[in-house]
C-alpha positions as CSV (number, residue, x, y, z in Angstrom):
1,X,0.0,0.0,0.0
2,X,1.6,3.2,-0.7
3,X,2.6,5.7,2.3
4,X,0.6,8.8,3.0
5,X,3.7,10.7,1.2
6,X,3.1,8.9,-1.9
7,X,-0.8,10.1,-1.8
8,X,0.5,13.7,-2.7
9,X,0.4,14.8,-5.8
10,X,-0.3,18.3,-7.6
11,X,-1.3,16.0,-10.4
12,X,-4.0,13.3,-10.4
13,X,-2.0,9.9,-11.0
14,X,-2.8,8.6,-14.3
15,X,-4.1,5.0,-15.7
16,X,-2.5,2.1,-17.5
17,X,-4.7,2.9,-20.6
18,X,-3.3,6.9,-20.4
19,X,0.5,5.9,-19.8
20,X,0.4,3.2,-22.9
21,X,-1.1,6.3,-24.7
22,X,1.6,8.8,-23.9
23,X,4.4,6.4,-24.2
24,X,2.8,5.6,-28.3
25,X,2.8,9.5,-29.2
26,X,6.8,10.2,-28.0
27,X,5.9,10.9,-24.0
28,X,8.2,10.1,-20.6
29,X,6.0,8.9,-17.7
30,X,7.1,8.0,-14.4
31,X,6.0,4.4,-12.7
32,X,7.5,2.9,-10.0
33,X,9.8,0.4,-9.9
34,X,10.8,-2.3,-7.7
35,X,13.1,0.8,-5.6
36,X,12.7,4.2,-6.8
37,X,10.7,5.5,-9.3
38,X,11.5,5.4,-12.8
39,X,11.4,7.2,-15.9
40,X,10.3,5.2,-19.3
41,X,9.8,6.0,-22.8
42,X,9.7,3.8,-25.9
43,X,13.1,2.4,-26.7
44,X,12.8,2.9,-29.8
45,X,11.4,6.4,-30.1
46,X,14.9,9.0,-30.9
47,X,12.6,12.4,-29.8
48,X,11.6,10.5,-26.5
49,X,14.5,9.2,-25.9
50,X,15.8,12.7,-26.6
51,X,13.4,14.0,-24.0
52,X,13.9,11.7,-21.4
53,X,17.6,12.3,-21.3
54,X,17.0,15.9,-21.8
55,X,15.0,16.0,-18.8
56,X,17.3,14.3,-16.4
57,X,20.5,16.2,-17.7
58,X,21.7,12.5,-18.4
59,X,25.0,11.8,-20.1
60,X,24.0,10.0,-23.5
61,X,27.0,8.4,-23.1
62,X,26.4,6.4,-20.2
63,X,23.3,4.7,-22.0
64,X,19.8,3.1,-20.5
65,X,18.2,0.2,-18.8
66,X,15.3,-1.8,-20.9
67,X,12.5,-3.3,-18.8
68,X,10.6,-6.0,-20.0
69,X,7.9,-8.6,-18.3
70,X,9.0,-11.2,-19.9
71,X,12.0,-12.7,-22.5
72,X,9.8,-12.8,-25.0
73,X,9.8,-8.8,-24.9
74,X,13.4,-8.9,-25.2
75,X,14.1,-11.9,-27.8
76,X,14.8,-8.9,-30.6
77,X,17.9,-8.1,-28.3
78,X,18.9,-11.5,-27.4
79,X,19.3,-12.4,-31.1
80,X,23.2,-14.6,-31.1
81,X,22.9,-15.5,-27.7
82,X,23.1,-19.2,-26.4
83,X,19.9,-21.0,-25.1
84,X,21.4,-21.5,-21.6
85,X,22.6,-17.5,-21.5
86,X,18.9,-16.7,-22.6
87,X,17.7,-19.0,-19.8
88,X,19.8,-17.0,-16.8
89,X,17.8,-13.9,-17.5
90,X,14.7,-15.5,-16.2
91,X,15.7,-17.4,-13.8
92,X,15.0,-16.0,-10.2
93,X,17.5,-13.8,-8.2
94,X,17.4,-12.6,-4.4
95,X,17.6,-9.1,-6.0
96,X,16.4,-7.4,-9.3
97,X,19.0,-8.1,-11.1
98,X,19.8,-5.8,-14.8
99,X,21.9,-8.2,-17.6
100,X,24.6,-6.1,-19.6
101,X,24.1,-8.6,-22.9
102,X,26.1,-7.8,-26.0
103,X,24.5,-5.6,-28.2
104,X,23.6,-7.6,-31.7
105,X,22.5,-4.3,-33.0
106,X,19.0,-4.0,-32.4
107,X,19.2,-1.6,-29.5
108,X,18.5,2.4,-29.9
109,X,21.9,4.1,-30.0
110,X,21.0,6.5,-26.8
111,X,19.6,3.1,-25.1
112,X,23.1,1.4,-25.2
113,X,25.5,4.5,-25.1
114,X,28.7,4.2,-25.6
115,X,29.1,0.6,-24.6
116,X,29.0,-2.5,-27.0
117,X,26.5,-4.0,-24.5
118,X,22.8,-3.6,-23.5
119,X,21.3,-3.3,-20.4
120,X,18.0,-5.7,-20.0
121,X,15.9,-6.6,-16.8
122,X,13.2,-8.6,-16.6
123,X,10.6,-7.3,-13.8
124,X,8.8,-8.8,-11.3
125,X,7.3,-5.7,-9.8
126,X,3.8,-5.9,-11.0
127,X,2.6,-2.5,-12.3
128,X,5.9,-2.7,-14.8
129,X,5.2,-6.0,-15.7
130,X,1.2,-4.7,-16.7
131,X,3.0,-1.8,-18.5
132,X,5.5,-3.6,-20.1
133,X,2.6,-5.9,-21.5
134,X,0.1,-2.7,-22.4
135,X,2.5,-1.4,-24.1
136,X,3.3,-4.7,-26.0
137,X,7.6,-5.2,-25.1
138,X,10.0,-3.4,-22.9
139,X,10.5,0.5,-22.1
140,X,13.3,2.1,-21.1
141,X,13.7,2.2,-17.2
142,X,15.9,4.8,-15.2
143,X,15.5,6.3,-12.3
144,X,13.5,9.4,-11.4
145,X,15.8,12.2,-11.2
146,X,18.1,14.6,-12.7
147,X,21.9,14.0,-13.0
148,X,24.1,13.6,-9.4
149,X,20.3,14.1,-7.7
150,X,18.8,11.0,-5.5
151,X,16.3,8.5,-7.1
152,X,12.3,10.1,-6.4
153,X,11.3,7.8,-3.3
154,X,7.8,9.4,-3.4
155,X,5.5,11.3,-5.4
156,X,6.5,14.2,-3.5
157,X,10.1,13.8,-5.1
158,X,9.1,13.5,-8.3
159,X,7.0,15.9,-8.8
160,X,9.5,18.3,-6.9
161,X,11.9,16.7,-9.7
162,X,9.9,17.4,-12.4
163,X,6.9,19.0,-12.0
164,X,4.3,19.4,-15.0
165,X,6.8,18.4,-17.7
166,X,5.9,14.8,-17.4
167,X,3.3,13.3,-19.8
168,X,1.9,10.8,-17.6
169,X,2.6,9.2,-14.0
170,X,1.3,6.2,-13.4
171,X,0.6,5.8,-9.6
172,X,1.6,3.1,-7.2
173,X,3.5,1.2,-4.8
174,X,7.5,1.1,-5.1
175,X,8.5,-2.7,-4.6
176,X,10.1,-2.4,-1.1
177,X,13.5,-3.4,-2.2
178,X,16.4,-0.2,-1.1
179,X,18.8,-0.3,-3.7
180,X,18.9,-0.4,-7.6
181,X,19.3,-3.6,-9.4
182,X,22.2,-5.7,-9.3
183,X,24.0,-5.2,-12.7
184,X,25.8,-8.2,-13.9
185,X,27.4,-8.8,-16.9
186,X,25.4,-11.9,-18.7
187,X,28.4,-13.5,-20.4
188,X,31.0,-13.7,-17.3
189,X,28.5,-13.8,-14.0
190,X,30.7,-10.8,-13.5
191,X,28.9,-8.4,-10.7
192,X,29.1,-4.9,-11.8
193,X,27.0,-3.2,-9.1
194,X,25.7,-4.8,-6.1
């Protein structure tokens, strides 16, 4: 249940139906994710892409997590790899854990960066995963806030963050867990952030 703090809002919070929308005609929303809120766009869309990293002073450089609620949203992107390597995406971790896979090409240019990898998660948090599924395959995911800031915790934050220059905020709980994902690197088990 979200806390009183996430209950304020200059905006009203909008629907499923309304994100999907905004995120098919170039918008950013904000959704929460397993623990911070997050900022999403199509990951294939170059002015919302744009936007998005536009609006949290983000390095292109440094690239963008994709989101997905299920493999089968990411096969596109998994295109080369082995059938065991596909496999360790889904299985379970103790944390949300974010796969840097090799790019085969298929990802956006301001999705990967300036790395030769791609950064996939598969979520379990259950508003992403309806989103993910509305929207018909993954969105880009990355926190709520602008460059060297803290992550938006609470409604509060994010509109404080961002104020009316969103295009749609889709409300709900955060997924209790206190850091980021886990980033691991697919092909080594290597643990790049824990």
């Amino acid at each position: 249940m979200p806390s009183n703090t996430d209950m304020l809002s200059a905006t009203p919070l909008d629907s499923l139906n309304n994100a999907v929308t905004a995120l098919r005609h170039s918008g950013v929303i904000a959704y929460p994710t397993e623990a911070v809120w997050g900022l999403g766009c199509d990951p294939d869309n170059t002015a919302a892409l744009t936007r998005l990293l536009a609006l949290k002073q983000r390095d292109p450089a440094k690239g963008m997590i994709l989101v997905a609620a299920g493999l089968e949203q990411l096969l596109p992107w998994l295109d080369g790899l082995a059938t065991d390597q596909r496999q360790r995406l889904e299985q379970p971790c103790e944390t949300p854990t974010t796969w840097l896979v090799p790019d085969n090409g298929r990802a956006h240019r301001l999705v990967r960066g300036d790395h030769q990898q791609v950064a996939l998660r598969i979520s379990r948090h259950p508003l992403v995963a309806q989103l993910c599924q509305a929207f018909g395959g993954p969105l880009v995911s990355t926190s709520a806030n602008r460059a060297g800031e803290p992550a938006a915790m609470s409604l509060a934050q994010l509109h404080a963050s961002f104020g009316e220059s969103l295009d749609a905020v889709l409300g709900g709980a955060l997924g209790g867990y206190e850091r980021p994902s886990t980033i691991r690197d697919l092909l080594s088990g290597r643990v790049l952030r824990a």
